[in-house]
C-alpha positions as CSV (number, residue, x, y, z in Angstrom):
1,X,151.3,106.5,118.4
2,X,149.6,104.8,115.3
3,X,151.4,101.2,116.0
4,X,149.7,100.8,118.5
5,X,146.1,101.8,117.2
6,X,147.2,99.5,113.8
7,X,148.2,96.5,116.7
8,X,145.2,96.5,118.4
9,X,143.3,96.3,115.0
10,X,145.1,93.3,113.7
11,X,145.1,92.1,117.3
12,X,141.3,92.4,117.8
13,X,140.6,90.6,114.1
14,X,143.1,87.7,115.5
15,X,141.4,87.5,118.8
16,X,137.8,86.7,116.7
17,X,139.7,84.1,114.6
18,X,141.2,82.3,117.5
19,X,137.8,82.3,119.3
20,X,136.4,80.3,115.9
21,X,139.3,78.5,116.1
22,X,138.1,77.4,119.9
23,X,134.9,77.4,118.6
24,X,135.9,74.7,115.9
25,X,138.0,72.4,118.2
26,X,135.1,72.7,121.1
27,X,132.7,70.9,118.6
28,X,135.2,68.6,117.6
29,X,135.9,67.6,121.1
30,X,132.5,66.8,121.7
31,X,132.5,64.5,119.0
32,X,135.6,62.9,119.4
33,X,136.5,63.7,123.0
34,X,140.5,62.5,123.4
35,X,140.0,59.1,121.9
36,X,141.3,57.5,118.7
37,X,140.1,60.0,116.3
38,X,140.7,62.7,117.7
39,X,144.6,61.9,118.5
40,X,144.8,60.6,114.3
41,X,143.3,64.0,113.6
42,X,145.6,66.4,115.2
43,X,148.5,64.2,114.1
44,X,147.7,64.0,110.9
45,X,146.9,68.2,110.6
46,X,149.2,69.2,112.4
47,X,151.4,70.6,109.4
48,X,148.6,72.2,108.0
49,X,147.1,73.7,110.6
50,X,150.6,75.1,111.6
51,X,151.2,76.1,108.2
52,X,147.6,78.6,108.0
53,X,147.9,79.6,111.4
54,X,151.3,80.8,110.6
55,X,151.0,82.0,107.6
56,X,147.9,83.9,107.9
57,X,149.5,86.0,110.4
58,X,152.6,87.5,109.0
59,X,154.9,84.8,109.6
60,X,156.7,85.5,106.1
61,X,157.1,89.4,106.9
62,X,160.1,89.6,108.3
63,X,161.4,87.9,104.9
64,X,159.2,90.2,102.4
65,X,159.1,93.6,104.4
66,X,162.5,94.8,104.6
67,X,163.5,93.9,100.9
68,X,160.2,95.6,99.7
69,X,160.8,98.7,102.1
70,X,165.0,99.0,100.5
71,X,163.9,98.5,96.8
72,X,163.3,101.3,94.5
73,X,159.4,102.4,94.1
74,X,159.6,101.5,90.4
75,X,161.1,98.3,90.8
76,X,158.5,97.2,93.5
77,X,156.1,95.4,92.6
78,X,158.0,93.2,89.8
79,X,160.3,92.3,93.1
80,X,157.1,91.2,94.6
81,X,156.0,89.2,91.5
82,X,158.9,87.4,91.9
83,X,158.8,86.9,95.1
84,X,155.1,85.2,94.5
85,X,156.6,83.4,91.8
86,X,159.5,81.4,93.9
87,X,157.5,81.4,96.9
88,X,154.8,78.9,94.7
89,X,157.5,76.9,93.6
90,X,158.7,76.3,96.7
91,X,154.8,75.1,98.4
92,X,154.2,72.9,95.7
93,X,157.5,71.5,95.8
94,X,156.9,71.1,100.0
95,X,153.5,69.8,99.6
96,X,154.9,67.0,97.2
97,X,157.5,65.8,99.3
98,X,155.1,65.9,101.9
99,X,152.6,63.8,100.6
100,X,154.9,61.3,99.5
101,X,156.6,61.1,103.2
102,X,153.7,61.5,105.3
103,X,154.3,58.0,106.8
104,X,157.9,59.2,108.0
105,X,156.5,62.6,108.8
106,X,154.0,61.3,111.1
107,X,156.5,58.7,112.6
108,X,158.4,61.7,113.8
109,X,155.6,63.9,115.0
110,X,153.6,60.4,116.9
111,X,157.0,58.1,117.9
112,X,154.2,56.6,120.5
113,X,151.8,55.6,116.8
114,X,151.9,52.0,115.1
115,X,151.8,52.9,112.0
116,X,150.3,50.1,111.1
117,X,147.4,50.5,114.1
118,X,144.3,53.0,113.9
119,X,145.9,56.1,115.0
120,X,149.2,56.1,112.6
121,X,147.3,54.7,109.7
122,X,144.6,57.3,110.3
123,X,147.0,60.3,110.6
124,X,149.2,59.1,107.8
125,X,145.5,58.9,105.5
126,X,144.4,62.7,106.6
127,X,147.8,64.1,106.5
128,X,147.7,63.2,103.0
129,X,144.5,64.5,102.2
130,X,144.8,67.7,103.8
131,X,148.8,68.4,102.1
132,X,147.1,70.9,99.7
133,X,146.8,73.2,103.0
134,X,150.6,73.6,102.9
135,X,151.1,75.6,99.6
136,X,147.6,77.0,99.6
137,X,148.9,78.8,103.1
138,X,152.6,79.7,102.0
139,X,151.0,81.4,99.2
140,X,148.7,83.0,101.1
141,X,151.0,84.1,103.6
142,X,153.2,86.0,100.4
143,X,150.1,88.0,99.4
144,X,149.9,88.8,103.1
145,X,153.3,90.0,103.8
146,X,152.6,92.1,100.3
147,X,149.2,93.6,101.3
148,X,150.8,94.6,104.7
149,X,153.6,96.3,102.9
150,X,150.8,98.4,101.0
151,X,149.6,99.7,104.5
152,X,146.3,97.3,104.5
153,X,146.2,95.5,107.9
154,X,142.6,94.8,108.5
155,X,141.7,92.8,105.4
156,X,144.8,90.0,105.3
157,X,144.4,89.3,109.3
158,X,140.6,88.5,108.5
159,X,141.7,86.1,106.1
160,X,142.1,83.3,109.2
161,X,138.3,84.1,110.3
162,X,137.3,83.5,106.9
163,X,139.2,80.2,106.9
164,X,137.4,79.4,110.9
165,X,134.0,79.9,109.4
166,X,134.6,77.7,106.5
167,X,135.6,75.2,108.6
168,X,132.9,75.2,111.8
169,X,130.8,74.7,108.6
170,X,132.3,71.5,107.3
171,X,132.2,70.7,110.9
172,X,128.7,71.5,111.2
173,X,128.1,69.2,109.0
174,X,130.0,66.7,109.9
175,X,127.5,66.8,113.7
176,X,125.0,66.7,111.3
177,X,125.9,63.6,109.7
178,X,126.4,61.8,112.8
179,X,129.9,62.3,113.4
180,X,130.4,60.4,116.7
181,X,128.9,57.5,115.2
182,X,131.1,57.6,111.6
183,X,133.3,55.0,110.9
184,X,137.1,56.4,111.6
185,X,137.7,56.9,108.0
186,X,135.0,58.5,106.8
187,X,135.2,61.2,110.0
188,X,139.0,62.0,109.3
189,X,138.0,62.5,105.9
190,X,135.9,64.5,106.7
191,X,137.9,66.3,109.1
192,X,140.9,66.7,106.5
193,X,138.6,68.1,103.8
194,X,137.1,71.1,106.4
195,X,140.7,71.8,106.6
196,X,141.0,72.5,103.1
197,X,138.0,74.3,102.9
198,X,139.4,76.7,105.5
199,X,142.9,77.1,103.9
200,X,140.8,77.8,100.1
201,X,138.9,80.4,102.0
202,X,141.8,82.0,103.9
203,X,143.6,82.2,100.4
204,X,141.1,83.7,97.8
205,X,140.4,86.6,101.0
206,X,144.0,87.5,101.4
207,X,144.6,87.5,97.3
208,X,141.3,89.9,97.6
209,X,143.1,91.9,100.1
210,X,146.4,92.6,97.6
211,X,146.1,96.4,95.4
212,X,146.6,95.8,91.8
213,X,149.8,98.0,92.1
214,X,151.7,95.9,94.8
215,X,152.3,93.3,91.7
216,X,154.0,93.1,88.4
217,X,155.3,90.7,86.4
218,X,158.8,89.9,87.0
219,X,161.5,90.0,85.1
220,X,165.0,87.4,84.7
221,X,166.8,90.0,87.2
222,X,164.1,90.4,89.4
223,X,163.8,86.3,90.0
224,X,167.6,86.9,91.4
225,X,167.0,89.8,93.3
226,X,163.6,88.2,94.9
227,X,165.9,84.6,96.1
228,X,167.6,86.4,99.4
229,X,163.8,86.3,100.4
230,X,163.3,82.3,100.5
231,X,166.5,82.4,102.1
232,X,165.3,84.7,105.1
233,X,161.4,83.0,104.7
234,X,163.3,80.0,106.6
235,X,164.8,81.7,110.1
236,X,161.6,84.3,109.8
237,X,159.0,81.4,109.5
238,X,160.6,79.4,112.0
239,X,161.1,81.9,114.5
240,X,157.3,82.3,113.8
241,X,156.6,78.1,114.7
242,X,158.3,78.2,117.5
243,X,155.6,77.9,119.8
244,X,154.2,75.4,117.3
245,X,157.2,73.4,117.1
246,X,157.4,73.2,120.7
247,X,153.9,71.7,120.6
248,X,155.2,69.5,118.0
249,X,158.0,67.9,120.4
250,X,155.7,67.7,123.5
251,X,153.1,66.1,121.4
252,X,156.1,63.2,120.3
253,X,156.5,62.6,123.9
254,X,152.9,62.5,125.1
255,X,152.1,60.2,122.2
256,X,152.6,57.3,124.4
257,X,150.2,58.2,126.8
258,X,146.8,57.4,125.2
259,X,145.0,60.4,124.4
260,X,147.9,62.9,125.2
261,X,148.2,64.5,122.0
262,X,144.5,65.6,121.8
263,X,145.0,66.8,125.5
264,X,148.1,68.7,124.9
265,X,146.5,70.5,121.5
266,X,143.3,71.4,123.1
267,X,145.4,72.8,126.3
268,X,147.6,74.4,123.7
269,X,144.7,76.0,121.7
270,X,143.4,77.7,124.6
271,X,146.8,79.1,125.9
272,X,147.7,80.5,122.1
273,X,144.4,83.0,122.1
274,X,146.4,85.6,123.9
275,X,149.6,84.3,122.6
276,X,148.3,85.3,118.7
277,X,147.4,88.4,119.3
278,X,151.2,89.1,120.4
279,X,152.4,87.4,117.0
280,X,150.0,88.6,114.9
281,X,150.3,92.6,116.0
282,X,154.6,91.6,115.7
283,X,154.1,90.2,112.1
284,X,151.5,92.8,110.6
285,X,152.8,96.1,113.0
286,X,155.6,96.1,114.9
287,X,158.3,94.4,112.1
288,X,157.3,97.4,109.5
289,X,157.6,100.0,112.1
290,X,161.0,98.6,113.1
291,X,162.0,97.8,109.3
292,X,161.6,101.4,108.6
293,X,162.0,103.5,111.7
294,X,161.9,106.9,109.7
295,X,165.9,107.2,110.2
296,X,166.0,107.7,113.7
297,X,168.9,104.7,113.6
298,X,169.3,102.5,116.8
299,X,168.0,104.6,119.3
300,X,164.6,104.7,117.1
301,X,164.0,100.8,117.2
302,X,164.7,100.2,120.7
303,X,162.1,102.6,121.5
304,X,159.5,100.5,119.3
305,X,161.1,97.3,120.3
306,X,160.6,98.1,124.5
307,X,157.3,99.6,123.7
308,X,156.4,96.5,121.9
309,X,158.2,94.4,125.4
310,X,155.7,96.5,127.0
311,X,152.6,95.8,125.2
312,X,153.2,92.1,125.1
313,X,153.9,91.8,128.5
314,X,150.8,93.3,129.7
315,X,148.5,91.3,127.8
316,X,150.7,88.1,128.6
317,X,151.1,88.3,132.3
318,X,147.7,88.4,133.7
319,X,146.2,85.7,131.1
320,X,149.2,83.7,132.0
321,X,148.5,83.5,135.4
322,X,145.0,83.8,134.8
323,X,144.8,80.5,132.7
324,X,147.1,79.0,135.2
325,X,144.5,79.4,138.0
326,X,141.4,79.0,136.3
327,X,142.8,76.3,134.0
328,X,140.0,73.1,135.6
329,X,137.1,75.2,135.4
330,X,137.9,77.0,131.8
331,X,138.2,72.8,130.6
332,X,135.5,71.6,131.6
333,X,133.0,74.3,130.9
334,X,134.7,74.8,127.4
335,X,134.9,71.3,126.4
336,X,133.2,68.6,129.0
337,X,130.4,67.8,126.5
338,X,129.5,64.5,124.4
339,X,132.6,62.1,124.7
340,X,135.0,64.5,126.1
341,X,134.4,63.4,129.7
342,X,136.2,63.8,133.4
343,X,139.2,62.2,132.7
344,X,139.9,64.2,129.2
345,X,138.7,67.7,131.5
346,X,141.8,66.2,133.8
347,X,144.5,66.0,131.6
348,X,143.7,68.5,129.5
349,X,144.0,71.2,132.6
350,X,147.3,69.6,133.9
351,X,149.0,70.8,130.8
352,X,147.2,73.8,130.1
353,X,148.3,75.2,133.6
354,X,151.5,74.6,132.6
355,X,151.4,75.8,129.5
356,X,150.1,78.8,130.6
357,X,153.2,80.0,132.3
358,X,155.0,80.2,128.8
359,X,152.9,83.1,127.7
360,X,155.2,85.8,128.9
361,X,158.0,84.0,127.9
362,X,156.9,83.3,124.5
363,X,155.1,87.0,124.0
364,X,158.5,88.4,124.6
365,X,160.1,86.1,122.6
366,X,158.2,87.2,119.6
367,X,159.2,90.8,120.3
368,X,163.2,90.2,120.6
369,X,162.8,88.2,117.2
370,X,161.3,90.7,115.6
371,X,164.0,93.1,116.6
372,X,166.7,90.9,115.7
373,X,165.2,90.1,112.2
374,X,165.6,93.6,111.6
375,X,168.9,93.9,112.7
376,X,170.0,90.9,109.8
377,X,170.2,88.7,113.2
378,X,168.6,85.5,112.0
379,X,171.3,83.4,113.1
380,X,171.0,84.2,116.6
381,X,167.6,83.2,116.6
382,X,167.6,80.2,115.1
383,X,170.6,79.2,117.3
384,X,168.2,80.4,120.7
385,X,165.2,78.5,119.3
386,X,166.8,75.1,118.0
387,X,169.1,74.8,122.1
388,X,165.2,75.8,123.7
389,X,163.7,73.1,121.4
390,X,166.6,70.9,122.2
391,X,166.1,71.3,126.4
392,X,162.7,71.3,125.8
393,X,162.8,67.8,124.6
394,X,164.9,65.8,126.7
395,X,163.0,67.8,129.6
396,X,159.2,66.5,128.0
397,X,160.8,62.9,127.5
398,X,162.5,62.5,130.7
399,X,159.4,63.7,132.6
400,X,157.0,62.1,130.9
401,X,157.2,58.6,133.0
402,X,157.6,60.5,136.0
403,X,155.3,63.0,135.2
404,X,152.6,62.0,132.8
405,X,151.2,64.5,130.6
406,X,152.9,67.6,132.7
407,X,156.3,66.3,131.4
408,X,155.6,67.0,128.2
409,X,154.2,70.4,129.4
410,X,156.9,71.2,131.5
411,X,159.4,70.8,128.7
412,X,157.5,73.8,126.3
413,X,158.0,75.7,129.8
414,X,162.1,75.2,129.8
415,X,162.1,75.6,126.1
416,X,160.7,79.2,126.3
417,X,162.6,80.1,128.9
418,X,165.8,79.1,127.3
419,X,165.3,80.6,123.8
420,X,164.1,84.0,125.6
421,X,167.1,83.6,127.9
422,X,169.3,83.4,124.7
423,X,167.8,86.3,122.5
424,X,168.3,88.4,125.6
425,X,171.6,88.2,125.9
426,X,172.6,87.9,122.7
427,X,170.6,91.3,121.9
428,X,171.4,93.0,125.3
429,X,175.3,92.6,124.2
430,X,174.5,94.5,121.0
431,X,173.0,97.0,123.1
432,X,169.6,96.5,121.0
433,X,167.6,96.4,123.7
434,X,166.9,98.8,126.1
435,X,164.1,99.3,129.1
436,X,164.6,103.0,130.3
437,X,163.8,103.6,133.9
438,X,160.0,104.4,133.2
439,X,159.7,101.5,131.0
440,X,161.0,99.4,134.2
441,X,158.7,101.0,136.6
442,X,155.6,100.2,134.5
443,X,156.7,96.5,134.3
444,X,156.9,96.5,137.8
445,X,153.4,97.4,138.3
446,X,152.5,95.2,135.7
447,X,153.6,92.2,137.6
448,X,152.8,93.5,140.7
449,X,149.0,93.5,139.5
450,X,148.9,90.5,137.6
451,X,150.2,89.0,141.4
452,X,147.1,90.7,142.8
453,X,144.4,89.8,140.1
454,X,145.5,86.1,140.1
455,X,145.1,85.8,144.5
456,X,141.4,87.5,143.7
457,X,140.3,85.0,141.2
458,X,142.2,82.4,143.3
459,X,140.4,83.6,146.0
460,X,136.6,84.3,144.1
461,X,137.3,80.5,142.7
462,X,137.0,79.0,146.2
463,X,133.4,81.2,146.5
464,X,132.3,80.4,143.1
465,X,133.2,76.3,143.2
466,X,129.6,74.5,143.8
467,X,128.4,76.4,140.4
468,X,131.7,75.8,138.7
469,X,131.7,72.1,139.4
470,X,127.6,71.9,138.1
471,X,128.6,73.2,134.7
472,X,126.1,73.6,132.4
473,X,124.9,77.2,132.0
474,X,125.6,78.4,136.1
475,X,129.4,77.4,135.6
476,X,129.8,79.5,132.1
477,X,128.4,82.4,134.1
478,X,130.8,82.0,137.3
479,X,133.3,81.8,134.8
480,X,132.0,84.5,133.2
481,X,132.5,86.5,136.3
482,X,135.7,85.2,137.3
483,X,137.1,86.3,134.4
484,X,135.1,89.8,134.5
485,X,136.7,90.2,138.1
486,X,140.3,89.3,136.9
487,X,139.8,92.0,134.6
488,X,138.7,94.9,136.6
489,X,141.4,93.9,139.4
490,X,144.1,94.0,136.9
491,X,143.2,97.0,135.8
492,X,142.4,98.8,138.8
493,X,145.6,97.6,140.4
494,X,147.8,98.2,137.5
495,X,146.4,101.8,137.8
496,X,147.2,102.0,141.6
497,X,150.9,100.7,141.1
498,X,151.7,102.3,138.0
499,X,151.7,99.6,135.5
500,X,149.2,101.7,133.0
501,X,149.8,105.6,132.4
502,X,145.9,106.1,130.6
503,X,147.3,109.8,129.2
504,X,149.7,108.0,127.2
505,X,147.4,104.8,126.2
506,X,144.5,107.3,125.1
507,X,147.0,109.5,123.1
508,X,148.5,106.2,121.1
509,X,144.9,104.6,120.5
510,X,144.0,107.9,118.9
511,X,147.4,107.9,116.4
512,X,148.7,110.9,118.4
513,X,152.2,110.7,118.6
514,X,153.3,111.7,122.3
């Protein structure tokens, strides 16, 4: 069928902007390694970071979509003005109370921070600098949601890849100028104003990326019809954050072990490539399909909603496990350059294994909440996300003495579990979800050869660990190879146990709709 084809577009776009993004935070890491600036940093742009990265991949659709799917054709695109128009008020309103809070703000995000000391004082001083990201990425996200209900896909999801490349240059740059050497201020300030570059980008590209039709000028009545969406902009965009915000609360409990919160985000980074292309395809793809189902009522969205289970699942499950194996050698030849040394390669991998194991969680997470958005089901997941946010924390808090950084790890892990847990049930009662037998045969297979790929690599990592543990050139190739293996095992065994029926994949890649 086309959703598919239209996913993996948007999915393939947001897999080149999360390899930028890697690309970005790899050269930072060099610099800065895990020390002082590099923990003010991702403290300090951690809200706008969150905000583009959200907001740049169809975070606000499940607010826009369905309003602009039920509204009459002629009334369209003054709803949509409108929208814009209360959507603006709203980021600049955020981004002021922002800036003037950003000492409380960071106090919340870094407990482990003196405020007074070179990490909160730092954080607080970029945070503050880089608040214009906020409404530049809300508004950005709007024009998004409004392009995608025109049909254009392709050109609002390059809007992040835009943003990367603005930034690697400021970043650039910033090597240039001798970075490593910098006084602290003068690299965070540096640092905050690449991150505004990126969000100035992302925004005039998605703006581009709008047809001259989808807007009008609103009028008095349309202002009132457009307010239901900032209502629903609230459960939808934090349904979005959710893997975000459980970054947020692990990084508050790693903050007291020094450079934890640089370990965690650079673990993080690399376990969200796979994760965004899951969001991303949800946000731009599967929540129109769903919002307008062609009236083929219930029994018309669970078929989308299990195909999009399956989909998710078989990306997520063999790079979950993938990661978790590989998760030492990926560090360290990724990032063990400059100051990011042994010890940073250490704890970085300790979370990222960890982390790892959430993809499948989280991927399916994404695909229940777009069903239940859909269904006018908010509540239910912003009660499942607020009790996995709540485990999640006192599980990161209480382990982190015991634990170290996988405390903090391990309580994302029991936070995804718990919100999936809930949307499950809470949709399963509702009968809104539905796995026919074949669907539960092919998720079989899928696991079963995810199982086998991740004993081959396991297995090929033993072979390949003299070259691994050199580095340089001769460990990116093993890696290379490892990961080249994982992919051909997976795919060869998914075949064999009937995780992948290739008829059906060809016949959806071309739009045909068997």
């Amino acid at each position: 069928m086309a959703l598919l084809r239209r996913a993996s577009t948007v999915a393939l776009i947001t897999l080149g902007s999360r390899g930028l993004g890697f690309v970005r935070d790899a050269m930072v890491a060099a610099l800065f390694g895990t020390g002082l600036v590099a923990d003010a940093s991702v403290a300090g742009l951690v809200l706008p970071q969150l905000a583009r990265r959200l907001l740049g991949e169809g975070a606000l659709n499940a607010a826009i979509l369905p309003a602009l799917v039920r509204a009459e054709a002629d009334r369209r695109a003054r709803l949509a003005g409108a929208a814009l128009v209360l959507f603006a008020l709203a980021a600049f309103a955020a981004g002021l109370v922002l800036f003037v809070f950003m000492p409380v703000v960071i106090g919340v995000l870094a407990p482990g921070f003196e405020l007074t000391g070179p990490r909160g004082a730092g954080a607080v001083m970029v945070g503050r600098i880089a608040v214009v990201c906020v409404p530049l990425a809300l508004l950005a996200g709007v024009l998004a949601a409004l392009a995608n209900a025109a049909g254009r896909y392709a050109a609002p999801a390059f809007g992040p890849v835009a943003g990367n490349v603005a930034v690697i240059a400021l970043v650039t740059g910033l090597m240039l100028a001798g970075g490593r050497t910098m006084a602290m201020d003068a690299a965070l300030t540096w640092l905050a104003v690449a991150a505004i570059a990126g969000a100035v980008t992302q925004f005039a590209l998605v703006a581009f990326a709008v047809p001259r039709s989808a807007l009008a000028m609103p009028r008095r009545e349309d202002l009132a019809r457009a307010l239901p969406m900032l209502g629903a902009a609230l459960p939808s965009l934090f349904a979005a954050a959710l893997p975000q915000l459980r970054f947020l609360v692990a990084a508050a409990a790693a903050s007291g072990i020094a450079g934890g919160v640089a370990a965690l985000f650079y673990a993080t980074r690399l376990v969200e490539l796979p994760l965004g292309l899951v969001g991303a395809s949800a946000g731009a793809v599967l929540l129109p399909a769903l919002a307008g189902h062609d009236g083929k009522g219930r029994a018309g969205a669970r078929s989308v909603g299990a195909g999009g289970i399956e989909a998710a699942l078989a990306l997520s499950l063999p790079a979950a496990l993938g990661l978790a194996v590989l998760a030492e050698p990926v560090v360290a030849v990724l990032f063990q350059r400059g100051a990011f040394g042994a010890e940073a390669t250490r704890l970085t991998a300790t979370a990222m294994a960890l982390l790892a194991l959430t993809l499948p969680l989280q991927a399916s997470e994404k695909v229940l909440a777009a069903i239940a958005f859909t269904e006018g089901l908010s509540r239910l997941v912003a009660r499942c996300g607020v009790a996995g946010l709540i485990l999640g924390g006192i599980t990161g808090f209480a382990g982190m003495p015991w634990l170290g950084i996988a405390g903090p790890a391990l309580g994302v892990l029991v936070s995804s579990a718990a919100s999936l847990a809930g949307l499950a049930l809470g949709l399963g009662r509702r009968r809104l979800v539905a796995i026919e037998a074949d669907g539960r045969r092919r998720l079989r297979g899928l696991a079963g050869a995810a199982l086998v790929m991740a004993g081959a690599v396991a297995l090929a990592r033993l072979w390949a660990a003299p070259a691994l543990a050199a580095g340089g050139l001769a460990g990116a190739a093993e890696l290379a190879l490892l990961v080249v293996l994982g992919v051909a095992v997976y795919a060869g065994a998914a075949r064999l146990l009937g995780g992948i029926a290739v008829g059906t994949l060809r016949s959806a890649l071309k739009g045909d709709p068997r």
